[in-house]
C-alpha angles and dihedrals in degrees: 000000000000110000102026089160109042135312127226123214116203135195110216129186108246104246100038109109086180113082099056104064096035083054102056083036087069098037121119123223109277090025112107119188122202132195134217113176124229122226127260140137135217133053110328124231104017132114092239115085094015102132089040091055090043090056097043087051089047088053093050091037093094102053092035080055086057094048095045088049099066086067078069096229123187083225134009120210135214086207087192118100101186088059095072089043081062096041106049136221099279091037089039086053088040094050090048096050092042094049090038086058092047105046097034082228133106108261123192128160131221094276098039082070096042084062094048090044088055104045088046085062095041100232126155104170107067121196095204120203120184145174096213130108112264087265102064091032094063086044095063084040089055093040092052086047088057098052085054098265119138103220096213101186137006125220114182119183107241121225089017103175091166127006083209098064090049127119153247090227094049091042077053096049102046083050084060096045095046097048107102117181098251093057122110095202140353114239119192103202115205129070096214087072110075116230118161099090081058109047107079095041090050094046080051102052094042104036101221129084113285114185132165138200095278099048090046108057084038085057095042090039093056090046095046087055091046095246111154107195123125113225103207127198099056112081133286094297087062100053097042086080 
């Protein structure tokens, strides 16, 4: 039987080619995920047009949850970041209690997990790297302000043309911009830039925790489904199971 020891549903944003294979990547043995797209139109993966395509998704997520149910996963997952950022704290709360009582299964999002990742390691000051516009970057700052963060310091990828054809060397890179010495731990927000390639590498080289989206809701997920299994190999978060 896949999944036998639990099994994982994800939202994914239709054009991001990103979170599949991140996500079996960081499965444990015994552990099977499974995808159902949201809806959106438009060109995928560009800044222009972001907060349109959240919206649209926003707008598919309940139906593509019902669908993804039927699988019978222990969590299911909005595996999108910028979505919450749209959303905001008191609708984001709101959309996961409404989609938990219709489908009978834990639901978090991305950043759900971000927050959890974050008060697990006990960090307070955030360096934050994204590979948003300005706009949308100063959205998720805000967003993590709100939740009583202190976004030390701010790291945004240049000459972006698709955040999907973007890279493990530039998602290192914009960590590395973003880390400020006062900052307890780096955080790259988005699940369309790959980052896990990156993570460990960057957490060495800097010495404190770095994390990103994905990491994060794979780590919240397995705990969710009450899989304790440490993925090395991918920074600190990964290996406090």
């Amino acid at each position: 039987m896949e999944g036998w020891r639990a099994r994982i549903g994800f939202l994914v944003p239709p054009g991001n080619p990103t979170v599949e294979p991140e996500m079996t990547e960081l499965a444990p043995p015994g552990v099977s995920v499974h995808f159902t797209r949201l809806t959106a139109s438009g060109p995928a993966g560009t800044h222009k047009g972001q907060e349109e395509r959240n919206r649209t998704q926003i707008a598919s997520l309940d139906e593509a949850a019902r669908l993804l149910a039927m699988v019978s996963p222990q969590v299911i997952v909005m595996a999108h970041t910028a979505t919450s950022y749209t959303l905001g704290r008191e609708a984001e709360a709101s959309l996961v209690q409404r989609v938990e009582r219709a489908t009978g299964t834990r639901f978090v999002t991305a950043f759900g997990s971000v927050l959890a990742a974050l008060t697990c390691l006990n960090v307070q000051r955030i360096a934050y790297a994204t590979p948003y516009d300005a706009t949308l970057t100063e959205q998720g700052r805000a967003h993590l302000a709100r939740h009583g963060f202190d976004v030390v310091g701010v790291g945004r990828l240049e000459n972006v043309r698709n955040i999907y054809e973007e890279t493990t060397a530039r998602a290192y890179a914009v960590g590395r911009q973003a880390d400020r010495p006062e900052a307890q731990a780096v955080f790259l927000s988005g699940t369309g830039m790959p980052t896990l390639g990156m993570l460990q590498a960057l957490e060495d080289d800097l010495g404190k925790p770095v994390f990103s989206a994905a990491s994060a809701m794979m780590w919240h997920a397995l705990r969710v489904a009450g899989v304790r299994r440490p993925v090395p190999g991918y920074g600190i978060l990964l290996r406090q199971i």
